[in-house]
PQR file of N, CA, C, O and H, with PARSE charges and radii, in Angstrom:
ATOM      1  N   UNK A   1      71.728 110.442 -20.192 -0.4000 1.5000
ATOM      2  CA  UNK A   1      72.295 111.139 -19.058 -0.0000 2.0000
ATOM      3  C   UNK A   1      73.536 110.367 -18.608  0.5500 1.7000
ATOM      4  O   UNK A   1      73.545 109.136 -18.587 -0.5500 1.4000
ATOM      5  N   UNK A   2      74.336 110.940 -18.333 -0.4000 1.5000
ATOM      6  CA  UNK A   2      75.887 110.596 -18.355 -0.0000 2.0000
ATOM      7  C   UNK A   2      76.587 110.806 -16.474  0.5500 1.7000
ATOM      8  O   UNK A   2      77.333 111.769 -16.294 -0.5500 1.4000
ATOM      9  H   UNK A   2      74.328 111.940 -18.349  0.4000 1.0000
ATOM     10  N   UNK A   3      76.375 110.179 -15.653 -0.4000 1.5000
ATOM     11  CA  UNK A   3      76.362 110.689 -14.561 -0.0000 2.0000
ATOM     12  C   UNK A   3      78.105 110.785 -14.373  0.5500 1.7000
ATOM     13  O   UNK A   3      78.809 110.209 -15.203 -0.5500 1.4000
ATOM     14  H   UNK A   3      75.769 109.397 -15.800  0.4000 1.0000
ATOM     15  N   UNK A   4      78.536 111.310 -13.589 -0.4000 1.5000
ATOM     16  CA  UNK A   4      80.048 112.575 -13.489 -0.0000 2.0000
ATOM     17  C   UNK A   4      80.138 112.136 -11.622  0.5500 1.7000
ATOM     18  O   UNK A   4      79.297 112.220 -10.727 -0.5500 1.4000
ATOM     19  H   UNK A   4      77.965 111.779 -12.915  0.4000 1.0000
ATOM     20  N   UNK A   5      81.676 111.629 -11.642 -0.4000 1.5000
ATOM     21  CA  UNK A   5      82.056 111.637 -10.213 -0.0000 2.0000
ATOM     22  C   UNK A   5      82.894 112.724  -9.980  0.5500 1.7000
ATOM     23  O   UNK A   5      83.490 113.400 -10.819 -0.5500 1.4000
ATOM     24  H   UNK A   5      82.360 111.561 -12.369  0.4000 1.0000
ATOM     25  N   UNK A   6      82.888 112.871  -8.348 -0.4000 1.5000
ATOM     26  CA  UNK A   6      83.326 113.510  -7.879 -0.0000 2.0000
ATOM     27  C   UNK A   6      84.469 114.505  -8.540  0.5500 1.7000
ATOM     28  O   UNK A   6      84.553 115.712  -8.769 -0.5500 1.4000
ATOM     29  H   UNK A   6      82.405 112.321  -7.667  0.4000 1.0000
ATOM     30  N   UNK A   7      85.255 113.402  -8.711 -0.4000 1.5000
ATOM     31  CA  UNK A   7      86.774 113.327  -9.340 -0.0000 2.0000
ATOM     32  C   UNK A   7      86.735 114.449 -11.004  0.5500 1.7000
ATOM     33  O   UNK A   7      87.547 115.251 -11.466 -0.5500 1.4000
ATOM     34  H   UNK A   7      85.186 112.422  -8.524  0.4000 1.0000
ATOM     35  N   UNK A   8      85.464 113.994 -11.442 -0.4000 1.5000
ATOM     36  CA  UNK A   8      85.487 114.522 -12.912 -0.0000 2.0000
ATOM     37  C   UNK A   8      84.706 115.942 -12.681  0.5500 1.7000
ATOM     38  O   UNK A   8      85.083 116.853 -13.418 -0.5500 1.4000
ATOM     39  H   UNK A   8      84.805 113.343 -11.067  0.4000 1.0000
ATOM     40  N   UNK A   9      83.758 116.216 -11.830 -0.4000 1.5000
ATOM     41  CA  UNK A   9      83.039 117.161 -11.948 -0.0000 2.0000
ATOM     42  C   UNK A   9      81.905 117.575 -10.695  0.5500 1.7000
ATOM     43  O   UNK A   9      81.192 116.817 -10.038 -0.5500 1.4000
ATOM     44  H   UNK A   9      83.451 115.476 -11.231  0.4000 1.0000
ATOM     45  N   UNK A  10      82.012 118.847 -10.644 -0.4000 1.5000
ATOM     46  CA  UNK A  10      81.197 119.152  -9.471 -0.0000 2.0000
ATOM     47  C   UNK A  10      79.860 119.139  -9.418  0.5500 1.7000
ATOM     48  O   UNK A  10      79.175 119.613  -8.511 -0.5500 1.4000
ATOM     49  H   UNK A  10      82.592 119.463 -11.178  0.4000 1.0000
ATOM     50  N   UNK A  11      79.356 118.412 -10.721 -0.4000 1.5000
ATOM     51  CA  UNK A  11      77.999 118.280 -11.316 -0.0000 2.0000
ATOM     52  C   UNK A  11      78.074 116.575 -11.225  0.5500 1.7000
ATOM     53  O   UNK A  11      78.945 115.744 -11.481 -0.5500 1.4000
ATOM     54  H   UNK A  11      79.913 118.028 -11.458  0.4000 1.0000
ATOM     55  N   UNK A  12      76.380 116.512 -10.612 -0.4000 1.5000
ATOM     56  CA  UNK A  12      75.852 115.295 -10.634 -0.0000 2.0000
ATOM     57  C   UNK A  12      75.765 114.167 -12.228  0.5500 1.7000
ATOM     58  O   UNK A  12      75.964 112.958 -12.344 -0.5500 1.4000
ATOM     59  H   UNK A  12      75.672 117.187 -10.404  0.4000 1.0000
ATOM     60  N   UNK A  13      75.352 115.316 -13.344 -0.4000 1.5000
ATOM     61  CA  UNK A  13      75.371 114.658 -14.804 -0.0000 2.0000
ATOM     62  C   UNK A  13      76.315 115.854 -15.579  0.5500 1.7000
ATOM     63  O   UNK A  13      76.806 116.942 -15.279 -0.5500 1.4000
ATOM     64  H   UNK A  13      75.191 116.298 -13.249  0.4000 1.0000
ATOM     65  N   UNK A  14      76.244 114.862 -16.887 -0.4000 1.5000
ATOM     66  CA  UNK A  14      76.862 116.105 -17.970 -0.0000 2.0000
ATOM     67  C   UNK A  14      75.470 116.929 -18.261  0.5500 1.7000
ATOM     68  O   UNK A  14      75.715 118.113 -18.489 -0.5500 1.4000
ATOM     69  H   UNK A  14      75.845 113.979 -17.131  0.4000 1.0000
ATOM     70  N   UNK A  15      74.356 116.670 -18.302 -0.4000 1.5000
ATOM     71  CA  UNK A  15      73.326 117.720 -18.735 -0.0000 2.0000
ATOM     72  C   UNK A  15      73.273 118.448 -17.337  0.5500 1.7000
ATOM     73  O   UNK A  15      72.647 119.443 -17.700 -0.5500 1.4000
ATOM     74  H   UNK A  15      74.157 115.707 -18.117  0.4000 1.0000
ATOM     75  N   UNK A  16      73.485 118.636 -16.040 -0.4000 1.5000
ATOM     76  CA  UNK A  16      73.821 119.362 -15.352 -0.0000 2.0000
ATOM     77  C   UNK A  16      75.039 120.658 -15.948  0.5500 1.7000
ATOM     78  O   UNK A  16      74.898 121.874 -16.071 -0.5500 1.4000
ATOM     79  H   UNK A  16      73.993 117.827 -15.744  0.4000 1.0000
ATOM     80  N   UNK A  17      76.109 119.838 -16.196 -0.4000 1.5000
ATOM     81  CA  UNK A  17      77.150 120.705 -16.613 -0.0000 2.0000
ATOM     82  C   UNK A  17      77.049 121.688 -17.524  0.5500 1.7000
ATOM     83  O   UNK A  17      77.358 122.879 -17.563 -0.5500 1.4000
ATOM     84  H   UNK A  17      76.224 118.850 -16.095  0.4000 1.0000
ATOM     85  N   UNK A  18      76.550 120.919 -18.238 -0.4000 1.5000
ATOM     86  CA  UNK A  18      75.572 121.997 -19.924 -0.0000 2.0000
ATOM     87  C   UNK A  18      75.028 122.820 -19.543  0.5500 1.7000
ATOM     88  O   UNK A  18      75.270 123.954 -19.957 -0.5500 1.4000
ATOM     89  H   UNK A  18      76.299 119.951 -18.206  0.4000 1.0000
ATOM     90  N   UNK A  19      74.164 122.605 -18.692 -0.4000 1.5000
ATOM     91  CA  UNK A  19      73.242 123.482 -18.082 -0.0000 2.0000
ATOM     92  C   UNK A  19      73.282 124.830 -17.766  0.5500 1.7000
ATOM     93  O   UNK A  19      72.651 125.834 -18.097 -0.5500 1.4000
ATOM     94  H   UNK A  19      73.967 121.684 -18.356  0.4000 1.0000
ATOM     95  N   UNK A  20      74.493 124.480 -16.801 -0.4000 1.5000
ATOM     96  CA  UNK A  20      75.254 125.932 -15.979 -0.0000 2.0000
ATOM     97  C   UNK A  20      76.505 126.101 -16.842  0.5500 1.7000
ATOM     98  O   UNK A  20      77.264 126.987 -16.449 -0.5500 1.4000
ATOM     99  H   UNK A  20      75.006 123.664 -16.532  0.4000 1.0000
ATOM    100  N   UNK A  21      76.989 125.222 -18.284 -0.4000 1.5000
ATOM    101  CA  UNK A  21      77.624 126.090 -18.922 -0.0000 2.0000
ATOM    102  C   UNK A  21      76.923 127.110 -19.836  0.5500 1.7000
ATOM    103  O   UNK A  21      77.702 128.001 -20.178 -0.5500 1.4000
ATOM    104  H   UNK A  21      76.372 124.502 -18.603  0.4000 1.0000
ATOM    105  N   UNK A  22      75.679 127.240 -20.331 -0.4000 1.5000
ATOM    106  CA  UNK A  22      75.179 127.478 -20.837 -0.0000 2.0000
ATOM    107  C   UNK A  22      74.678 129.167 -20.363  0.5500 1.7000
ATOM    108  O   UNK A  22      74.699 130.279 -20.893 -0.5500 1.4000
ATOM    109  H   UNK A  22      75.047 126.516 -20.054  0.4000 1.0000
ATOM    110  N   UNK A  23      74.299 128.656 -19.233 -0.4000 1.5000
ATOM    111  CA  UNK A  23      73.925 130.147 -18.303 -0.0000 2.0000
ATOM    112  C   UNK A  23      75.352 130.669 -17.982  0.5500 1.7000
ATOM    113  O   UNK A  23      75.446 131.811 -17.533 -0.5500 1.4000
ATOM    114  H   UNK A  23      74.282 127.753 -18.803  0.4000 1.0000
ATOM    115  N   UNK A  24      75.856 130.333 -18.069 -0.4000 1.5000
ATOM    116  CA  UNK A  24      77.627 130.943 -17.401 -0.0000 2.0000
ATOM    117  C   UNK A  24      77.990 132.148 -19.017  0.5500 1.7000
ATOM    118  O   UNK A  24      78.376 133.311 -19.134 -0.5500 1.4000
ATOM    119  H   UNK A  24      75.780 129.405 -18.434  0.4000 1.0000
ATOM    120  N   UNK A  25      77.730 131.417 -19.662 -0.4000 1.5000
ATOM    121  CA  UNK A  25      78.352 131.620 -20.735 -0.0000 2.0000
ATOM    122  C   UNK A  25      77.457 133.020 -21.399  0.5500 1.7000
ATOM    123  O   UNK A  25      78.019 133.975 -21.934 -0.5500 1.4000
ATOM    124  H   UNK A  25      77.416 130.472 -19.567  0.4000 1.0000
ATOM    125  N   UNK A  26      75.821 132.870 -21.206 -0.4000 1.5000
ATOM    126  CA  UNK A  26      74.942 133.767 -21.397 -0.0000 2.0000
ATOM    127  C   UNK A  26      75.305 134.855 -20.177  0.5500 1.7000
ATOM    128  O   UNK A  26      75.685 135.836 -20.817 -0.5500 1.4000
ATOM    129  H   UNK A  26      75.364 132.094 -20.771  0.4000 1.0000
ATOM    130  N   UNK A  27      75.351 135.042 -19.403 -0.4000 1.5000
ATOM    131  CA  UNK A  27      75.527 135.759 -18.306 -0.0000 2.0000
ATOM    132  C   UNK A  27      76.773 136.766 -18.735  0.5500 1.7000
ATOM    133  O   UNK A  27      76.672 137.988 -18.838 -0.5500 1.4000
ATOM    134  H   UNK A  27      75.042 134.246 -18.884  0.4000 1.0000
ATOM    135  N   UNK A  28      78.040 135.937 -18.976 -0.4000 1.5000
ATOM    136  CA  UNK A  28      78.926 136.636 -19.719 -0.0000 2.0000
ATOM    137  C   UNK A  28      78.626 137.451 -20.719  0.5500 1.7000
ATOM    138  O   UNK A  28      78.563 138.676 -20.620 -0.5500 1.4000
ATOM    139  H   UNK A  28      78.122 134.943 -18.892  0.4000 1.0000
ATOM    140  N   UNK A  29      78.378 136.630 -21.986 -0.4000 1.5000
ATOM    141  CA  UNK A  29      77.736 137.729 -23.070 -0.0000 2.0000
ATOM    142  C   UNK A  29      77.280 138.776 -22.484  0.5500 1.7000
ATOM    143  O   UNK A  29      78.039 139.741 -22.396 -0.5500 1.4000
ATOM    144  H   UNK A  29      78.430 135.634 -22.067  0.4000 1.0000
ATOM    145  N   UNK A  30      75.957 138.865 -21.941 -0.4000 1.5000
ATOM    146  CA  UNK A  30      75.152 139.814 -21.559 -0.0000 2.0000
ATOM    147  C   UNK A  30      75.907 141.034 -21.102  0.5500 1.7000
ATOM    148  O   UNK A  30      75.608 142.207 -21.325 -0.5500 1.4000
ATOM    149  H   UNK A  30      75.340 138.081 -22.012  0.4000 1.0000
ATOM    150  N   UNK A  31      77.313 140.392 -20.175 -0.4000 1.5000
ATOM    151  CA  UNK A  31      77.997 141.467 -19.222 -0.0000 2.0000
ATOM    152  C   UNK A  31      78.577 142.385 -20.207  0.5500 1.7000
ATOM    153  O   UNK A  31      78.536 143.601 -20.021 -0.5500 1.4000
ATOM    154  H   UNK A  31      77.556 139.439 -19.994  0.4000 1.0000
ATOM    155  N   UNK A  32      79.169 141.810 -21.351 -0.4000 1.5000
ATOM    156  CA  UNK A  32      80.482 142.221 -21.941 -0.0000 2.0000
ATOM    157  C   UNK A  32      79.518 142.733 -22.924  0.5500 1.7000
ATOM    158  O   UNK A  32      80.273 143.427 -23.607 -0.5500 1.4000
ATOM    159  H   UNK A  32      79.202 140.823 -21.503  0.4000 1.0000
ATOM    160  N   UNK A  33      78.025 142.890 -23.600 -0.4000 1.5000
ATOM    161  CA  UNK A  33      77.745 143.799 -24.403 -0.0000 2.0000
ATOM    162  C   UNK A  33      76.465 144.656 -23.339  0.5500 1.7000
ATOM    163  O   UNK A  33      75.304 144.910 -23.663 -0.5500 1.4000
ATOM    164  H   UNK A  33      77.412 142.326 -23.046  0.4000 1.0000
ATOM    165  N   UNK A  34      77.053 144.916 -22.216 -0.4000 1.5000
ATOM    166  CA  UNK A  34      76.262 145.829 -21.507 -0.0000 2.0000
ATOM    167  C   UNK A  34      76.941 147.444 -21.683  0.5500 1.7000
ATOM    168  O   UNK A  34      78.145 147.628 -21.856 -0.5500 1.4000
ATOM    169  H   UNK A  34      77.996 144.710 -21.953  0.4000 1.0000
ATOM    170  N   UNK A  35      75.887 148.587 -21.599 -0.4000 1.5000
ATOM    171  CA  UNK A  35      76.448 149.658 -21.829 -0.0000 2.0000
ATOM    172  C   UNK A  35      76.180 150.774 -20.666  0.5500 1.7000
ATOM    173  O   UNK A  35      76.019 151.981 -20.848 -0.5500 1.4000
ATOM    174  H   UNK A  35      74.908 148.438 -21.458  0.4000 1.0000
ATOM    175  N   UNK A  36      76.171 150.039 -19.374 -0.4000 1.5000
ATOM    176  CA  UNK A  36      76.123 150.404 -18.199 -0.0000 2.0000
ATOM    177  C   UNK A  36      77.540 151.128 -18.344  0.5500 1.7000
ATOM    178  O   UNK A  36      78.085 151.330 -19.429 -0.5500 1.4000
ATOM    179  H   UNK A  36      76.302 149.059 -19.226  0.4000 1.0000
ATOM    180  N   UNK A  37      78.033 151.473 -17.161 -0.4000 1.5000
ATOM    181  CA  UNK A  37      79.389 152.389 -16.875 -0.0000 2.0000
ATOM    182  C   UNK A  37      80.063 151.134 -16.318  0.5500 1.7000
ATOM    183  O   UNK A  37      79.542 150.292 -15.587 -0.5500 1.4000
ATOM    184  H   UNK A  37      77.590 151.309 -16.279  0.4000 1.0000
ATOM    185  N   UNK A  38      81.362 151.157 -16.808 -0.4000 1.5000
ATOM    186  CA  UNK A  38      82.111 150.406 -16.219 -0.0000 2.0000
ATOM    187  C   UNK A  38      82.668 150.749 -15.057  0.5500 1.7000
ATOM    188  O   UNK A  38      82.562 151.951 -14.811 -0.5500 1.4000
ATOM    189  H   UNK A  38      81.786 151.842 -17.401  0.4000 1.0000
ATOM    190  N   UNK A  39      83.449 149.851 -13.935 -0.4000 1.5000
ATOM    191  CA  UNK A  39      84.026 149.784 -12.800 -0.0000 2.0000
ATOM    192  C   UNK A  39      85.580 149.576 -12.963  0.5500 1.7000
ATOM    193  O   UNK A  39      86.051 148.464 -13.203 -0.5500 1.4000
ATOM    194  H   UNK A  39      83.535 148.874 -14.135  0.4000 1.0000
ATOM    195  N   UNK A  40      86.490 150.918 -12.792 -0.4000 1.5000
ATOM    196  CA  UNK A  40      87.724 150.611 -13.253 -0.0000 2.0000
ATOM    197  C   UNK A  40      88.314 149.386 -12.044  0.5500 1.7000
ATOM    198  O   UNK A  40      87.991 149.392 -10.856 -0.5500 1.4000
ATOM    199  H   UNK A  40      86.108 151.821 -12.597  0.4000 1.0000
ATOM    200  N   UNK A  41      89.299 148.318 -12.749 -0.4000 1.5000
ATOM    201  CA  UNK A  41      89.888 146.970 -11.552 -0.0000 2.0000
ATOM    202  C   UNK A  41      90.297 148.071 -10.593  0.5500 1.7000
ATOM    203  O   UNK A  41      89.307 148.405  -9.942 -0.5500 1.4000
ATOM    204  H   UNK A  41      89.560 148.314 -13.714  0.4000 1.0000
ATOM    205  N   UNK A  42      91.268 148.695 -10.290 -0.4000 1.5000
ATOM    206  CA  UNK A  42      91.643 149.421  -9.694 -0.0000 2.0000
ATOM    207  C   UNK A  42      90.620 149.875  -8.047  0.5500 1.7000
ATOM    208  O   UNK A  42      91.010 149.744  -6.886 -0.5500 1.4000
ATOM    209  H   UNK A  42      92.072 148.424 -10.820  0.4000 1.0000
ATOM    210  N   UNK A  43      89.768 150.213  -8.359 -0.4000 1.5000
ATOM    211  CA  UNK A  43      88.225 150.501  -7.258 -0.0000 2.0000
ATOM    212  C   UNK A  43      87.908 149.077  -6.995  0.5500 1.7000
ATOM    213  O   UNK A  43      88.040 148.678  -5.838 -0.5500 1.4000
ATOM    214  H   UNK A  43      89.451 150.320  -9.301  0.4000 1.0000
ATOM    215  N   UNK A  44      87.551 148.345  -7.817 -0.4000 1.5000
ATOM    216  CA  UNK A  44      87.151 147.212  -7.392 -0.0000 2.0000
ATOM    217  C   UNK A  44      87.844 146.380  -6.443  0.5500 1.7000
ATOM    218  O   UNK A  44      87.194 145.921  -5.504 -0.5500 1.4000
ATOM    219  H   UNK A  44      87.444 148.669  -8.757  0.4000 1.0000
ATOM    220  N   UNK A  45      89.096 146.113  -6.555 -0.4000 1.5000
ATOM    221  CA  UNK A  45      90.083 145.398  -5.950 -0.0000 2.0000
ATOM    222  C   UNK A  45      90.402 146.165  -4.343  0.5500 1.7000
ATOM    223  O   UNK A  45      90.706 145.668  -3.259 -0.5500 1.4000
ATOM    224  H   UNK A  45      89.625 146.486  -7.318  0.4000 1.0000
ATOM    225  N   UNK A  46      90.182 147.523  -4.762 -0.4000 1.5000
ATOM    226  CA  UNK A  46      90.132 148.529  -3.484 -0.0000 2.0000
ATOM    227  C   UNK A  46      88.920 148.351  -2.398  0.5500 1.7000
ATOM    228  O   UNK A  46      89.041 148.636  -1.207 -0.5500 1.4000
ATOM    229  H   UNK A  46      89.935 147.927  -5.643  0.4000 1.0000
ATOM    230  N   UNK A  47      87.483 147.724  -3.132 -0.4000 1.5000
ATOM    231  CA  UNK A  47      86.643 147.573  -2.354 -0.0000 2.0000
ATOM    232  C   UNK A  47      86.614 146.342  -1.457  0.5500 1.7000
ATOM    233  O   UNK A  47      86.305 146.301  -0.266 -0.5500 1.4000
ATOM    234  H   UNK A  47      87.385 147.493  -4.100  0.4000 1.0000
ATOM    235  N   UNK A  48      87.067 145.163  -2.406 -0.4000 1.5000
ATOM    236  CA  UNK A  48      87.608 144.065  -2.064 -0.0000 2.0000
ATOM    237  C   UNK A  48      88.110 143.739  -1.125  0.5500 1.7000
ATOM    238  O   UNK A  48      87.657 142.916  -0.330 -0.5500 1.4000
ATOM    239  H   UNK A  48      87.318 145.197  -3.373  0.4000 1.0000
ATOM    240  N   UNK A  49      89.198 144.357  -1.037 -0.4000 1.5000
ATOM    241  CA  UNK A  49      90.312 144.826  -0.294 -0.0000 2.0000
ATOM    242  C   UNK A  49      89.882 145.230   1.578  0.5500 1.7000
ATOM    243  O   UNK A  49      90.127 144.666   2.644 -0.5500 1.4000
ATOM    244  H   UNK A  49      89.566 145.026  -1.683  0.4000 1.0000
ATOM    245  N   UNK A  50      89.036 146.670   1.118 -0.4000 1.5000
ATOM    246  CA  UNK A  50      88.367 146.697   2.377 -0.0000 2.0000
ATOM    247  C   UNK A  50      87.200 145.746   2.952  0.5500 1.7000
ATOM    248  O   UNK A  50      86.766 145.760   4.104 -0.5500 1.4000
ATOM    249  H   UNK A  50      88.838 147.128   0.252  0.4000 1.0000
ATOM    250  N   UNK A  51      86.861 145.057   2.070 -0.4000 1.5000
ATOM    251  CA  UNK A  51      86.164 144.000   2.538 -0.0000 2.0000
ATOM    252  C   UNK A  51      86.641 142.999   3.501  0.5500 1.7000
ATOM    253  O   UNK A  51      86.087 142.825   4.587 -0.5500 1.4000
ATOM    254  H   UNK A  51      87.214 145.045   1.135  0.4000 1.0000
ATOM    255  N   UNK A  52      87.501 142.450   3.167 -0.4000 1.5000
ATOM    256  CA  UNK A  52      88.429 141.473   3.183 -0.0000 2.0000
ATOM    257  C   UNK A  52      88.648 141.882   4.773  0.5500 1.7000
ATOM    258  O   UNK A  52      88.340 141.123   5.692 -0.5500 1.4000
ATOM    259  H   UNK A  52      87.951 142.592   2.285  0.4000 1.0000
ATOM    260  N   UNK A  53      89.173 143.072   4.942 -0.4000 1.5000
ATOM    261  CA  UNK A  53      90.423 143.807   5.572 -0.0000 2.0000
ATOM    262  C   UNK A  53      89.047 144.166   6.808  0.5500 1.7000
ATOM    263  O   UNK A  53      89.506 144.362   7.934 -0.5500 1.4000
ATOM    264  H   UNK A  53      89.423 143.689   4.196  0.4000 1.0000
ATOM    265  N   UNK A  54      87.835 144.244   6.737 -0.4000 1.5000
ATOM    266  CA  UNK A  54      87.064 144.431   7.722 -0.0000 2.0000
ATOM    267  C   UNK A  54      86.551 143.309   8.300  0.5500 1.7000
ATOM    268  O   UNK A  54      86.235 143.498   9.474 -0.5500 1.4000
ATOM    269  H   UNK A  54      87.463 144.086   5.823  0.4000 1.0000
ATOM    270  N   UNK A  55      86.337 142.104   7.853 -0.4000 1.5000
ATOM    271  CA  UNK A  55      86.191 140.970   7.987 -0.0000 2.0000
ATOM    272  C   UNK A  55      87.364 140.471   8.819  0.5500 1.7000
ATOM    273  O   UNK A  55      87.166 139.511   9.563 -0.5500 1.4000
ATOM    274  H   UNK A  55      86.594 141.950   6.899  0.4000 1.0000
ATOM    275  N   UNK A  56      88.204 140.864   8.779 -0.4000 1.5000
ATOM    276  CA  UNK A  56      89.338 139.943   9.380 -0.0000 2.0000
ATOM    277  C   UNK A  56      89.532 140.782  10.509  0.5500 1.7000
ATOM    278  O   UNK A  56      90.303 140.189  11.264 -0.5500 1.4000
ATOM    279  H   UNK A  56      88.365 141.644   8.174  0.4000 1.0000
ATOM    280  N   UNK A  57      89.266 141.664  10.892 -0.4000 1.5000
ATOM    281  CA  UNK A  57      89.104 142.746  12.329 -0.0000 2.0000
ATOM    282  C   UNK A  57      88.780 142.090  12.934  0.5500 1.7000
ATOM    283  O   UNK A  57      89.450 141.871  13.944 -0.5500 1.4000
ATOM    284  H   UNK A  57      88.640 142.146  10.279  0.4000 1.0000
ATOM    285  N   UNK A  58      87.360 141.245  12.671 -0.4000 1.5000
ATOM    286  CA  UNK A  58      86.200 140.508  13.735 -0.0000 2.0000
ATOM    287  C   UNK A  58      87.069 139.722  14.240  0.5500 1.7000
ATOM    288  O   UNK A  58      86.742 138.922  15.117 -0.5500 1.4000
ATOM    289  H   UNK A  58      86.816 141.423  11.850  0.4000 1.0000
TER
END
């Protein structure tokens, strides 16, 4: 176990880092051979947007 400062990484060890690169990376896959309906950027950025834009009312 390889412990990681501040400076180098937002992970306590490198088998931390592995860890959640590992799931990062599976998570991806999964997304990009899913055959759900996609969300054109366009809507998304629009929802965002009003998110953002209602939040900052308060």
């Amino acid at each position: 176990m390889t412990d990681l400062t501040p400076i180098e990484s937002e992970f306590a060890t490198t088998e931390e880092a592995e860890a959640y690169d590992a799931w990062f990376r599976a998570k991806v896959e999964r997304a990009m051979a899913s055959k759900a309906p996609k969300i054109p950027h366009d809507q998304v950025m629009a929802e965002a947007r009003r998110i953002i834009d209602r939040h900052r009312a308060k």
